[in-house]
DRENTIMAR-511812 format. One record per residue: residue in three letters; x, y, z of N, C-alpha, C in turn. Coordinates in nm, 2 decimals, m for minus. Layout:
residues N
<fidren><type>ALA</type><n_xx>X</n_xx><n_yy>Y</n_yy><n_zz>Z</n_zz><ca_xx>X</ca_xx><ca_yy>Y</ca_yy><ca_zz>Z</ca_zz><c_xx>X</c_xx><c_yy>Y</c_yy><c_zz>Z</c_zz></fidren>
...
//
This chain:
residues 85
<fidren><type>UNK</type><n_xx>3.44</n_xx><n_yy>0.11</n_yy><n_zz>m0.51</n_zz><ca_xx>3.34</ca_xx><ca_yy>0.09</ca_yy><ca_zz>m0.61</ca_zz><c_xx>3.31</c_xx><c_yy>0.23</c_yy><c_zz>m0.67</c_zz></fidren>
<fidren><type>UNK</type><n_xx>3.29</n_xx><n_yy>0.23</n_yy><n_zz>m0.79</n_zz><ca_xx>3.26</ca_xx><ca_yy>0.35</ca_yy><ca_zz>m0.84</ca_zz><c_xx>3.09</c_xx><c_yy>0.34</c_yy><c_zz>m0.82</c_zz></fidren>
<fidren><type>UNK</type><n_xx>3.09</n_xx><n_yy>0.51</n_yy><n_zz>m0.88</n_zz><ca_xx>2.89</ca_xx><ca_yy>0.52</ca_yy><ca_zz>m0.83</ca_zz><c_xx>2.83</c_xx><c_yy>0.45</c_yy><c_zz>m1.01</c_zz></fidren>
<fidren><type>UNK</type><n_xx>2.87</n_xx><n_yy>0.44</n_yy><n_zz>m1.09</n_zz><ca_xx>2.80</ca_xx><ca_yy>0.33</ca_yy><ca_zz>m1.16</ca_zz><c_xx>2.80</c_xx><c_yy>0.20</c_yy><c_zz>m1.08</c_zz></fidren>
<fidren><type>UNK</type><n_xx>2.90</n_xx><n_yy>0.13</n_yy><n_zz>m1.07</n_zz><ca_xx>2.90</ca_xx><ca_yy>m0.02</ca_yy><ca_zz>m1.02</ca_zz><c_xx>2.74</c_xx><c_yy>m0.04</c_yy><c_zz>m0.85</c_zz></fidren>
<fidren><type>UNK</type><n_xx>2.76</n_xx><n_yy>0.11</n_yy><n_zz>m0.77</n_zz><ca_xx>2.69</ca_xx><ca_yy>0.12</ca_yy><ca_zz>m0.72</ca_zz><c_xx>2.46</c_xx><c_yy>0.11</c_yy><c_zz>m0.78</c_zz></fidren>
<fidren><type>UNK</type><n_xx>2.50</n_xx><n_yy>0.17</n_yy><n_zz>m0.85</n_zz><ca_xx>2.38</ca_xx><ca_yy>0.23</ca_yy><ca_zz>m0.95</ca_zz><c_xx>2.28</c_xx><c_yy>0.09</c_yy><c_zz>m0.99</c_zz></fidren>
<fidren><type>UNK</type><n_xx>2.43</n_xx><n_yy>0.01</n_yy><n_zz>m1.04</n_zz><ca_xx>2.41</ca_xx><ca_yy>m0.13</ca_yy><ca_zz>m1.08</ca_zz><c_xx>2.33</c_xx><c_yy>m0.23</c_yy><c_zz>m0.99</c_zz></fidren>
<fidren><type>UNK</type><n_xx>2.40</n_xx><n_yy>m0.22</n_yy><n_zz>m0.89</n_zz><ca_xx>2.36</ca_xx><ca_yy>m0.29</ca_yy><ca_zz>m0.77</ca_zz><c_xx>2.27</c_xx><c_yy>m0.31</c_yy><c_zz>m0.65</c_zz></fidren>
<fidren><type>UNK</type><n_xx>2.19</n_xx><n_yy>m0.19</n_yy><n_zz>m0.71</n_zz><ca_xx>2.11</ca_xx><ca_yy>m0.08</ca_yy><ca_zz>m0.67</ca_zz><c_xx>1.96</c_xx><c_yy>m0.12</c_yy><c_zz>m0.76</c_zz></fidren>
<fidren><type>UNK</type><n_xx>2.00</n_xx><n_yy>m0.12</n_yy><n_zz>m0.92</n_zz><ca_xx>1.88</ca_xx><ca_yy>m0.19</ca_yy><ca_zz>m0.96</ca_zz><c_xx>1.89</c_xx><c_yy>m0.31</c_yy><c_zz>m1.01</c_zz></fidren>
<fidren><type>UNK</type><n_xx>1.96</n_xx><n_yy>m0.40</n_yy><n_zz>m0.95</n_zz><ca_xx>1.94</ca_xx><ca_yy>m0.56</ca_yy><ca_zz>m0.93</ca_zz><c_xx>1.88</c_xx><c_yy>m0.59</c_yy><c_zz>m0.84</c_zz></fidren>
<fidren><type>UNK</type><n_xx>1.86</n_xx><n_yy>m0.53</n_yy><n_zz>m0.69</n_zz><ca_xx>1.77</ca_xx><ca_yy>m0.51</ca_yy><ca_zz>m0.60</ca_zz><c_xx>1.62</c_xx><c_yy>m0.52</c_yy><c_zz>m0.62</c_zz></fidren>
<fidren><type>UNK</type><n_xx>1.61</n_xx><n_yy>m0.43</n_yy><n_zz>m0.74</n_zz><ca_xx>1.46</ca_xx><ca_yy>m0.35</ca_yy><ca_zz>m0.75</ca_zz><c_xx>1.34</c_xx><c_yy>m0.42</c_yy><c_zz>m0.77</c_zz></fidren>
<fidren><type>UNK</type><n_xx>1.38</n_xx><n_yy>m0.60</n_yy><n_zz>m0.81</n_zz><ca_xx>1.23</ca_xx><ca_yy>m0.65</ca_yy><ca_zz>m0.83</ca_zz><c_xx>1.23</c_xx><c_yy>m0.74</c_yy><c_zz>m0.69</c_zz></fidren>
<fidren><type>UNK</type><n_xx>1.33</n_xx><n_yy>m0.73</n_yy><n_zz>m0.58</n_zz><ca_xx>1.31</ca_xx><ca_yy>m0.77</ca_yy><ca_zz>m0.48</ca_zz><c_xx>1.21</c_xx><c_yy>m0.69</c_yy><c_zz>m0.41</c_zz></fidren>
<fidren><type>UNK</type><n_xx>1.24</n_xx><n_yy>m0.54</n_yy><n_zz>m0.40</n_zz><ca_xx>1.17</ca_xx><ca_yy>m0.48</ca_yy><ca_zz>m0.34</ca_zz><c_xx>1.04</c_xx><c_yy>m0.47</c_yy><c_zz>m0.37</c_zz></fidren>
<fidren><type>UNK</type><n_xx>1.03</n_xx><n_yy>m0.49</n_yy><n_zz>m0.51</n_zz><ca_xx>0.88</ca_xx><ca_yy>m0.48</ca_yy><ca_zz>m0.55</ca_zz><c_xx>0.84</c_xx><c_yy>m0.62</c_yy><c_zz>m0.51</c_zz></fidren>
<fidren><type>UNK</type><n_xx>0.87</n_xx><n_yy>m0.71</n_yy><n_zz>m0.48</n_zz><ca_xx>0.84</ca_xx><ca_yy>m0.88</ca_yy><ca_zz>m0.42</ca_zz><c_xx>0.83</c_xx><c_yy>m0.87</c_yy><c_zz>m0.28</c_zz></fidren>
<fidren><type>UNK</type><n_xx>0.82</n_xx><n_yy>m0.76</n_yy><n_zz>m0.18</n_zz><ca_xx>0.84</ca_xx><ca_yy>m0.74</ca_yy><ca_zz>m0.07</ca_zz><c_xx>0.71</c_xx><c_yy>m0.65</c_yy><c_zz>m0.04</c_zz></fidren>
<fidren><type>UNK</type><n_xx>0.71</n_xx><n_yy>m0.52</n_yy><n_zz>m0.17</n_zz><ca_xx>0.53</ca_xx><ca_yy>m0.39</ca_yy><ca_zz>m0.16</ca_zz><c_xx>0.42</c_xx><c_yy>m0.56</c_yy><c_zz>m0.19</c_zz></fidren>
<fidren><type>UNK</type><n_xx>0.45</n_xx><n_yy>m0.64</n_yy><n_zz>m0.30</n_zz><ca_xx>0.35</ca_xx><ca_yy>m0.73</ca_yy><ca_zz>m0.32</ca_zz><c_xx>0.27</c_xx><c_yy>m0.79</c_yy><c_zz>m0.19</c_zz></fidren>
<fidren><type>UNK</type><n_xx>0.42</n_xx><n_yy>m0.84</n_yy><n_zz>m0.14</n_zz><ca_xx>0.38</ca_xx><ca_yy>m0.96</ca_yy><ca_zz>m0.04</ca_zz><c_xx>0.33</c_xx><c_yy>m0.91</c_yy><c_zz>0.11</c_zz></fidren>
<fidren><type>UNK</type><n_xx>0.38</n_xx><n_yy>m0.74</n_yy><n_zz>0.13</n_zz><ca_xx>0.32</ca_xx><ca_yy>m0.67</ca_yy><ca_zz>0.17</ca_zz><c_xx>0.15</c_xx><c_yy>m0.67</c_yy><c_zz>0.18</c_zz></fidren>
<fidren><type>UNK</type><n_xx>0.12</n_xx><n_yy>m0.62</n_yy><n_zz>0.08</n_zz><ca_xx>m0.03</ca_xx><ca_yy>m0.56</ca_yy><ca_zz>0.02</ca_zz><c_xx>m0.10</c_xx><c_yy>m0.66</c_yy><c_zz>0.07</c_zz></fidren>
<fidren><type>UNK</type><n_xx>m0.06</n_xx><n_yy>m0.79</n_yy><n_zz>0.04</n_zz><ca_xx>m0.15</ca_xx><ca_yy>m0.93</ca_yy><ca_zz>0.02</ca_zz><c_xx>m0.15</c_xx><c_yy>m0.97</c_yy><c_zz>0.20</c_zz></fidren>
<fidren><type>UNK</type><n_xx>m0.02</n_xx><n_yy>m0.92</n_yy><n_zz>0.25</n_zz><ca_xx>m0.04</ca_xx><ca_yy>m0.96</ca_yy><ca_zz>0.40</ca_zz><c_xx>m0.17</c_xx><c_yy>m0.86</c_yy><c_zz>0.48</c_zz></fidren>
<fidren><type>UNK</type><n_xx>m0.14</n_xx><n_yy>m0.76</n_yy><n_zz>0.44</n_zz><ca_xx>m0.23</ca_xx><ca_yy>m0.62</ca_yy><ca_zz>0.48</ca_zz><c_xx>m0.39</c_xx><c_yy>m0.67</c_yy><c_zz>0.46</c_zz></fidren>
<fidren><type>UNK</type><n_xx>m0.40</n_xx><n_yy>m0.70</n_yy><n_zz>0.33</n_zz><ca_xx>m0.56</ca_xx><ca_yy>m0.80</ca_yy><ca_zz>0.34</ca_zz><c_xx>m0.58</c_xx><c_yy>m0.86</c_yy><c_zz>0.35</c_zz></fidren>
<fidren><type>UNK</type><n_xx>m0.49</n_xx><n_yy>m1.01</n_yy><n_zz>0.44</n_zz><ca_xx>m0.55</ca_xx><ca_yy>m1.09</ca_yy><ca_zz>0.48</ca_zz><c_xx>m0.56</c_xx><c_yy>m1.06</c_yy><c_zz>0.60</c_zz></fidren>
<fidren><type>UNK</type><n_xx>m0.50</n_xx><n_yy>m1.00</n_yy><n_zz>0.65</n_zz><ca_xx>m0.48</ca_xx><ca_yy>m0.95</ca_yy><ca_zz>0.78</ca_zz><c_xx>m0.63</c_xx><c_yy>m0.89</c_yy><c_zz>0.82</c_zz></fidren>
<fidren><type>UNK</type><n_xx>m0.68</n_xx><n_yy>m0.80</n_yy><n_zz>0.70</n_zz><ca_xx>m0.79</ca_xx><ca_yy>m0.66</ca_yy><ca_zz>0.77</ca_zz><c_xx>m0.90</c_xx><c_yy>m0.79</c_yy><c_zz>0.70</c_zz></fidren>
<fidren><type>UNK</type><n_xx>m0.90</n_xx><n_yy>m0.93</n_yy><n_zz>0.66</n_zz><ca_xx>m1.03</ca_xx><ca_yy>m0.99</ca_yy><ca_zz>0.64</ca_zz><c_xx>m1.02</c_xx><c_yy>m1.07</c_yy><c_zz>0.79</c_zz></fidren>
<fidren><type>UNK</type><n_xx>m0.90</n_xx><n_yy>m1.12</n_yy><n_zz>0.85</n_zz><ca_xx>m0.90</ca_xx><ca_yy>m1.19</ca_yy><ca_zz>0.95</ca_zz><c_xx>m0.96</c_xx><c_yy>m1.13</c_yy><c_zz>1.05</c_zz></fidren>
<fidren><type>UNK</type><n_xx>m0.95</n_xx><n_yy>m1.01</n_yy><n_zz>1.06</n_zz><ca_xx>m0.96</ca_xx><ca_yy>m0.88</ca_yy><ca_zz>1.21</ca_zz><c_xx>m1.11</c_xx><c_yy>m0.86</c_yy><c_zz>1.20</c_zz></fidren>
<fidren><type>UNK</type><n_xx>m1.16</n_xx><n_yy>m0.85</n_yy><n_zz>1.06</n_zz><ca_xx>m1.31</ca_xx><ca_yy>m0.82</ca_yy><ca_zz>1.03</ca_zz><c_xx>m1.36</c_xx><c_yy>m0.94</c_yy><c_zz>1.07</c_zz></fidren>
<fidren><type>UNK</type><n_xx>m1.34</n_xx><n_yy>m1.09</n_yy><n_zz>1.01</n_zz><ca_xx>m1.39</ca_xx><ca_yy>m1.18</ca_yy><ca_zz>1.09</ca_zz><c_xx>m1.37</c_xx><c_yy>m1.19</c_yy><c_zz>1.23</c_zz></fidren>
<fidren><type>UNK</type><n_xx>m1.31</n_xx><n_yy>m1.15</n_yy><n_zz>1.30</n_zz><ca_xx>m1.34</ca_xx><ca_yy>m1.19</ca_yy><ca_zz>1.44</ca_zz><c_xx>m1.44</c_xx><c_yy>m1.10</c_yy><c_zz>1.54</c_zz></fidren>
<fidren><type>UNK</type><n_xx>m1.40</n_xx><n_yy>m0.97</n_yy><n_zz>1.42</n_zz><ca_xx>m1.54</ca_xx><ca_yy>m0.86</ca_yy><ca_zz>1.49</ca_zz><c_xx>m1.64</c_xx><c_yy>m0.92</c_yy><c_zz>1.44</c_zz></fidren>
<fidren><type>UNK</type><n_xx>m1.66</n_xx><n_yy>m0.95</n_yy><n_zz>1.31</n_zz><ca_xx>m1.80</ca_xx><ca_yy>m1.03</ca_yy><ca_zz>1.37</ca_zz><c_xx>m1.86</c_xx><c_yy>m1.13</c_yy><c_zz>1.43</c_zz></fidren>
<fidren><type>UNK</type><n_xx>m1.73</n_xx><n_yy>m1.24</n_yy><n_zz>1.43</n_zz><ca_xx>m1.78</ca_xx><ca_yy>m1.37</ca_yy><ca_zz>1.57</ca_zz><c_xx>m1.79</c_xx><c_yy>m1.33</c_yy><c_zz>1.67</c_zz></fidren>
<fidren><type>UNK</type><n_xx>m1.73</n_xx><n_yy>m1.19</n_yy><n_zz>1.76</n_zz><ca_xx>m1.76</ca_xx><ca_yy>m1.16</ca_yy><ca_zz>1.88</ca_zz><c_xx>m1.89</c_xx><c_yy>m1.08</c_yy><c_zz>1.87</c_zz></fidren>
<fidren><type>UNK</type><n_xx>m1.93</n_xx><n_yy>m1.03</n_yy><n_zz>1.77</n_zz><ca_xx>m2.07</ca_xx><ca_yy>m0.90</ca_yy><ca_zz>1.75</ca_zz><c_xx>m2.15</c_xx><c_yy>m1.07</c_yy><c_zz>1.78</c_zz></fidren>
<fidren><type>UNK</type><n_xx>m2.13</n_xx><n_yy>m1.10</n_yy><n_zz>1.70</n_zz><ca_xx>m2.28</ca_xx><ca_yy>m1.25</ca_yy><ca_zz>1.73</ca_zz><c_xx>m2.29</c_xx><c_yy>m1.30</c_yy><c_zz>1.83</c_zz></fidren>
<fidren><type>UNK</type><n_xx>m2.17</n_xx><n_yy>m1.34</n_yy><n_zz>1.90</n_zz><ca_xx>m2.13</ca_xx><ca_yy>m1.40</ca_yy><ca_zz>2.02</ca_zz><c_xx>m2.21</c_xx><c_yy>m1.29</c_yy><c_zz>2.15</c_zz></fidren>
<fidren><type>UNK</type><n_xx>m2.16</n_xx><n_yy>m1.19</n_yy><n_zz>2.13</n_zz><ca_xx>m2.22</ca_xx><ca_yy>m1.11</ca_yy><ca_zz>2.23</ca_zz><c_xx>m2.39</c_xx><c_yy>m1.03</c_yy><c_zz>2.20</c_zz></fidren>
<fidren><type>UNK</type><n_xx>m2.42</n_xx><n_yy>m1.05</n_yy><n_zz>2.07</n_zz><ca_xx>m2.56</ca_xx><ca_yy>m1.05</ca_yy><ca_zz>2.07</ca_zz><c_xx>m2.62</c_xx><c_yy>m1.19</c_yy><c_zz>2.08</c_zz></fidren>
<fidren><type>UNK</type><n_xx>m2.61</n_xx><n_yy>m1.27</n_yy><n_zz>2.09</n_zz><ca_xx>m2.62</ca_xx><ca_yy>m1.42</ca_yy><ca_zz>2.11</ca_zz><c_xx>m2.64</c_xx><c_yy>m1.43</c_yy><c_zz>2.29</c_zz></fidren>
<fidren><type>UNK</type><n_xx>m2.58</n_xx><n_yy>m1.37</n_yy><n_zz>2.35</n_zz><ca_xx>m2.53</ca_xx><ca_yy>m1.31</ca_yy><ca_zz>2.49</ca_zz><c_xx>m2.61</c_xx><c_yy>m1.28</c_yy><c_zz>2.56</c_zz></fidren>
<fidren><type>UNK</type><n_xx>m2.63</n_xx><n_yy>m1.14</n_yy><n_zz>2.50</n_zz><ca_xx>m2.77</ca_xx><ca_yy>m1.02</ca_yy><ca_zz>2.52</ca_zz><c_xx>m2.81</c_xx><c_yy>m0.96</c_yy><c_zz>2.42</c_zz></fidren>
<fidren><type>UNK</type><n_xx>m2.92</n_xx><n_yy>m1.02</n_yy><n_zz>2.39</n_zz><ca_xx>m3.03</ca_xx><ca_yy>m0.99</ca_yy><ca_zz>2.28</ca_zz><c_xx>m3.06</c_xx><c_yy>m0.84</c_yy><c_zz>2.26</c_zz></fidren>
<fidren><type>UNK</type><n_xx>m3.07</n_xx><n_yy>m0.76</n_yy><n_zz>2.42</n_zz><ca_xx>m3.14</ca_xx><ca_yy>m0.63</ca_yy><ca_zz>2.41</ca_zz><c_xx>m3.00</c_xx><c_yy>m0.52</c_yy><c_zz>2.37</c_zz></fidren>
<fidren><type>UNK</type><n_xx>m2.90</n_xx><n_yy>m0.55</n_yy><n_zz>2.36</n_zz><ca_xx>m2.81</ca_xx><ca_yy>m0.47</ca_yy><ca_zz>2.33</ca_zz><c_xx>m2.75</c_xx><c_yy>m0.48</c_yy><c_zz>2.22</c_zz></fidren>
<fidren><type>UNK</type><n_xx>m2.81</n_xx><n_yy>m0.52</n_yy><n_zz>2.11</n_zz><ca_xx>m2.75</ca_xx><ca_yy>m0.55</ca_yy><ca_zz>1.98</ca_zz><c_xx>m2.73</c_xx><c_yy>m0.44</c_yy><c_zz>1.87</c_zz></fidren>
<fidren><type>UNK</type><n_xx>m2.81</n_xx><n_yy>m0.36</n_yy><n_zz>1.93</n_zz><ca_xx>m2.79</ca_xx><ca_yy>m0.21</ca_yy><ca_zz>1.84</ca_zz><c_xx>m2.66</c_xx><c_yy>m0.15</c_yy><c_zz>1.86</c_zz></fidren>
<fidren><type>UNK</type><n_xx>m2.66</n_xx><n_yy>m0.13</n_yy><n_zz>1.99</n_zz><ca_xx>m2.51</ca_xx><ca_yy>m0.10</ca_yy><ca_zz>2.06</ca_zz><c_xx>m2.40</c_xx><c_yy>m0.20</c_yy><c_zz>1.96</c_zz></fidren>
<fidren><type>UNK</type><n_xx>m2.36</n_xx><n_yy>m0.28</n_yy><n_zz>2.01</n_zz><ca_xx>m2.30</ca_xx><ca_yy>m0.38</ca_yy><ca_zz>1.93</ca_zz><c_xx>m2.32</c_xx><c_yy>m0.39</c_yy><c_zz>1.82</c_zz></fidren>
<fidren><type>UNK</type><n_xx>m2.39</n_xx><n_yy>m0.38</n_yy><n_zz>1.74</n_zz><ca_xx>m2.39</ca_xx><ca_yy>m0.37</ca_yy><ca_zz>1.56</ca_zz><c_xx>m2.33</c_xx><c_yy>m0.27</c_yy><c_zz>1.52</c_zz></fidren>
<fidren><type>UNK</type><n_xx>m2.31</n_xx><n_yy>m0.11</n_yy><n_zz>1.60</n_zz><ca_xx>m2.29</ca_xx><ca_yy>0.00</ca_yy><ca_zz>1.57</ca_zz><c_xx>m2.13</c_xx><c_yy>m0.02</c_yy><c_zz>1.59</c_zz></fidren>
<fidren><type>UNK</type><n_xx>m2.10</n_xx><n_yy>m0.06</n_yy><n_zz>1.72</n_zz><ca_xx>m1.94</ca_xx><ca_yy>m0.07</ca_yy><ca_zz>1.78</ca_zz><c_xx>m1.87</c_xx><c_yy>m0.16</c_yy><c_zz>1.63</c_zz></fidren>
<fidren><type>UNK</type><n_xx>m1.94</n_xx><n_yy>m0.28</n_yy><n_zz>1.60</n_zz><ca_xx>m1.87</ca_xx><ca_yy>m0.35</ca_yy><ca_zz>1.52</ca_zz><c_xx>m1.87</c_xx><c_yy>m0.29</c_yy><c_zz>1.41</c_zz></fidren>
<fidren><type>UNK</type><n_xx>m1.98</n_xx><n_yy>m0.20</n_yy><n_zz>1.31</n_zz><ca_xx>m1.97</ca_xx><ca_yy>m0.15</ca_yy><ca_zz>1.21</ca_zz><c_xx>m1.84</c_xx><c_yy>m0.04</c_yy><c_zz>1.25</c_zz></fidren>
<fidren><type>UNK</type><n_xx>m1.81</n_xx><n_yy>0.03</n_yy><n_zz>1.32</n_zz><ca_xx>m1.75</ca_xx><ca_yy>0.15</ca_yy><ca_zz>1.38</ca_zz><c_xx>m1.63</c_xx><c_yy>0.07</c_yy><c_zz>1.31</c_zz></fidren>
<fidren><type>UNK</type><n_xx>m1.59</n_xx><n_yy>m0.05</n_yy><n_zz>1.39</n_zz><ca_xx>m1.48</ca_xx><ca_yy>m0.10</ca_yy><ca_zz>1.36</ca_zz><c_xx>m1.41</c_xx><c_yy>m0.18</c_yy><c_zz>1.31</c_zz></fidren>
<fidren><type>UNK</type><n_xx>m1.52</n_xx><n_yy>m0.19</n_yy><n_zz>1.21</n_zz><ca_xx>m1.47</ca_xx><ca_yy>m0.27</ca_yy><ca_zz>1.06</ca_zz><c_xx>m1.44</c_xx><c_yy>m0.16</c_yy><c_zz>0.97</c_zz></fidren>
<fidren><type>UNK</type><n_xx>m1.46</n_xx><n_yy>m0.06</n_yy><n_zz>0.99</n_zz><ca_xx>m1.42</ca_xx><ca_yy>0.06</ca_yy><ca_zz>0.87</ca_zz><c_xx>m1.30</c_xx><c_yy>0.09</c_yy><c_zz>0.96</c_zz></fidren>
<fidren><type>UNK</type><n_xx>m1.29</n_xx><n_yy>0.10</n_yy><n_zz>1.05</n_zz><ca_xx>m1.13</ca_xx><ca_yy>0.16</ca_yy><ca_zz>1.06</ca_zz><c_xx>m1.02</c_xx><c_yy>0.09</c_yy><c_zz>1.07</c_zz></fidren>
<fidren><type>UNK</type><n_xx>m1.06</n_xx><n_yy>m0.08</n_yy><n_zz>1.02</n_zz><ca_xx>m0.95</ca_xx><ca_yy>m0.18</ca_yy><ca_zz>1.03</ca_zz><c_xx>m0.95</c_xx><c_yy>m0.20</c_yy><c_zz>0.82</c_zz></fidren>
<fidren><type>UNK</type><n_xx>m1.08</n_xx><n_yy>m0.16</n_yy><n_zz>0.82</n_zz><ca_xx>m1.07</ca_xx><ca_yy>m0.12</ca_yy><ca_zz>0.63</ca_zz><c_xx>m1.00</c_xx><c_yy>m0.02</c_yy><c_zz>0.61</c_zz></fidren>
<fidren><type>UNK</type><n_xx>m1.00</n_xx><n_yy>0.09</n_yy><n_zz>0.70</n_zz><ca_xx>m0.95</ca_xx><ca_yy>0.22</ca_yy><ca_zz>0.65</ca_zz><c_xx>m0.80</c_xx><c_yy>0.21</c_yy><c_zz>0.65</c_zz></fidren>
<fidren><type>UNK</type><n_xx>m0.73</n_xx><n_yy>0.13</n_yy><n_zz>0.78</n_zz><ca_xx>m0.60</ca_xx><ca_yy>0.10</ca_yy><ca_zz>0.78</ca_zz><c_xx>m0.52</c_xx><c_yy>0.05</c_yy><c_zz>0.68</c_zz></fidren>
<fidren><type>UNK</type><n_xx>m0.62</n_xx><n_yy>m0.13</n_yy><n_zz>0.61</n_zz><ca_xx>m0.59</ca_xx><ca_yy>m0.19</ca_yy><ca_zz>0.57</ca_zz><c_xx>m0.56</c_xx><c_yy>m0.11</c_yy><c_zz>0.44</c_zz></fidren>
<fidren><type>UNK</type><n_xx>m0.64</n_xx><n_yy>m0.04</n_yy><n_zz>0.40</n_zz><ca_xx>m0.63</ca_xx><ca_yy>0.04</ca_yy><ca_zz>0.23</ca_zz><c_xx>m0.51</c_xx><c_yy>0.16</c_yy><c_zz>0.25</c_zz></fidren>
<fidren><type>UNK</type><n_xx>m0.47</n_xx><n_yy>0.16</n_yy><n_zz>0.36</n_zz><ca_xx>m0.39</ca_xx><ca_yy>0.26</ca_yy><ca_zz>0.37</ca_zz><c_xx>m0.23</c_xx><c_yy>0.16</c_yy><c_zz>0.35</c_zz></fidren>
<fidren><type>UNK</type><n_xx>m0.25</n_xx><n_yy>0.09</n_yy><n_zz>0.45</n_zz><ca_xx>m0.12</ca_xx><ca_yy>m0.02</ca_yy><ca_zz>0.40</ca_zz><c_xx>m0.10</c_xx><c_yy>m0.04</c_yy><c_zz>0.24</c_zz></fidren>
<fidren><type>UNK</type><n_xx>m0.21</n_xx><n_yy>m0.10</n_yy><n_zz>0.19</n_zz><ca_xx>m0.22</ca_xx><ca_yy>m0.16</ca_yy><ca_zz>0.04</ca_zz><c_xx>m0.15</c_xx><c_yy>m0.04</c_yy><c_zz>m0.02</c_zz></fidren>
<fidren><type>UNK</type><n_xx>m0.20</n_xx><n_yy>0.12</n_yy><n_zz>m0.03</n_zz><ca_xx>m0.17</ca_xx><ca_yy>0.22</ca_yy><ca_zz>m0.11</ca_zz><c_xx>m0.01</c_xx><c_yy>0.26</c_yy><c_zz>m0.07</c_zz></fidren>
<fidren><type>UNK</type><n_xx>0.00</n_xx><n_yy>0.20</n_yy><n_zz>0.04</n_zz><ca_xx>0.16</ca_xx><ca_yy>0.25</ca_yy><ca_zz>0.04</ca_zz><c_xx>0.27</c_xx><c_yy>0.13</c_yy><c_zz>0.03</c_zz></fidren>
<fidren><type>UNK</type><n_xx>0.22</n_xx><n_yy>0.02</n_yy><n_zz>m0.01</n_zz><ca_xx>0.27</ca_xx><ca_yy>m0.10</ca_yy><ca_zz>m0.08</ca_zz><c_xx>0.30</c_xx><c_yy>m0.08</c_yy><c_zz>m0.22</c_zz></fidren>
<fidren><type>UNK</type><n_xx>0.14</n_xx><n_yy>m0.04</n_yy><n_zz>m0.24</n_zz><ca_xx>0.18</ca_xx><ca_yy>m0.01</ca_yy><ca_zz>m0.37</ca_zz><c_xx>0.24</c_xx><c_yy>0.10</c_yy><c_zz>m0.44</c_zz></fidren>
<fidren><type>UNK</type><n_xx>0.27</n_xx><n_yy>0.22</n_yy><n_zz>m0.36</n_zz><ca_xx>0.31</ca_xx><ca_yy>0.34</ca_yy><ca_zz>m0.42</ca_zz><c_xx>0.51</c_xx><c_yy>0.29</c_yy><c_zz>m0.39</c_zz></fidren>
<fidren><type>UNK</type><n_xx>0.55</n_xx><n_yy>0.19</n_yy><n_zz>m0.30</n_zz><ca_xx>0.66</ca_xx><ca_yy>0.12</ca_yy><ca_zz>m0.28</ca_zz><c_xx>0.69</c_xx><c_yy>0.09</c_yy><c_zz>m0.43</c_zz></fidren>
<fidren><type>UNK</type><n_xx>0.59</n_xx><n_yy>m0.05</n_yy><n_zz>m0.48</n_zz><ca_xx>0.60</ca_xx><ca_yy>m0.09</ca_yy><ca_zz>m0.58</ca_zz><c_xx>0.63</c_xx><c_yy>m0.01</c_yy><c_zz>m0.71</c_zz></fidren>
<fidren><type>UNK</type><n_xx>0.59</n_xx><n_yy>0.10</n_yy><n_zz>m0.70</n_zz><ca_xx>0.62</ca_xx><ca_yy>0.20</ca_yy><ca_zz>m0.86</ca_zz><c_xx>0.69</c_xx><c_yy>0.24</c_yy><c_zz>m0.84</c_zz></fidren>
<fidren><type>UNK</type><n_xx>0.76</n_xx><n_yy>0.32</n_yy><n_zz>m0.71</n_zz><ca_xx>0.90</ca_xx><ca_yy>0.41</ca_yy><ca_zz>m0.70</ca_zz><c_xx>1.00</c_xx><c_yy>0.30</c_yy><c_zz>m0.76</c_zz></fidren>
//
């Protein structure tokens, strides 16, 4: 194969891969809305639990809805920075 024919073949590929950053991105957010809902049915469940430690628990779950946000936007931005190369 010559390196045109290669080059060719190369960007016949290219809206696969961009069909791959998409379906990425879209997995990445359902994913960090799934993880966020279950921190909060367990925050309720366990304030539901014990009433007197809900501060504790409101803090733990806020803690850890930003760092499953923080991941999740980090996946997305490298999906999408996939998608434009």
């Amino acid at each position: 194969m010559t390196a045109l024919n290669l080059l060719q073949a190369a960007l016949d590929l290219a809206p696969i891969g961009k069909m791959g950053a998409a379906l990425g991105a879209g997995i990445a957010a359902i994913a960090a809305g799934i993880g966020i809902g279950n921190i909060g049915r367990a925050a309720v469940e366990s304030i539901a639990r014990q009433p007197e430690a809900s501060g504790s628990i409101q803090t733990n779950m806020i803690l850890t809805a930003a760092f499953i946000e923080g991941v999740a936007l980090f996946a997305i931005v490298v999906c999408l920075l996939i998608a434009i190369a």
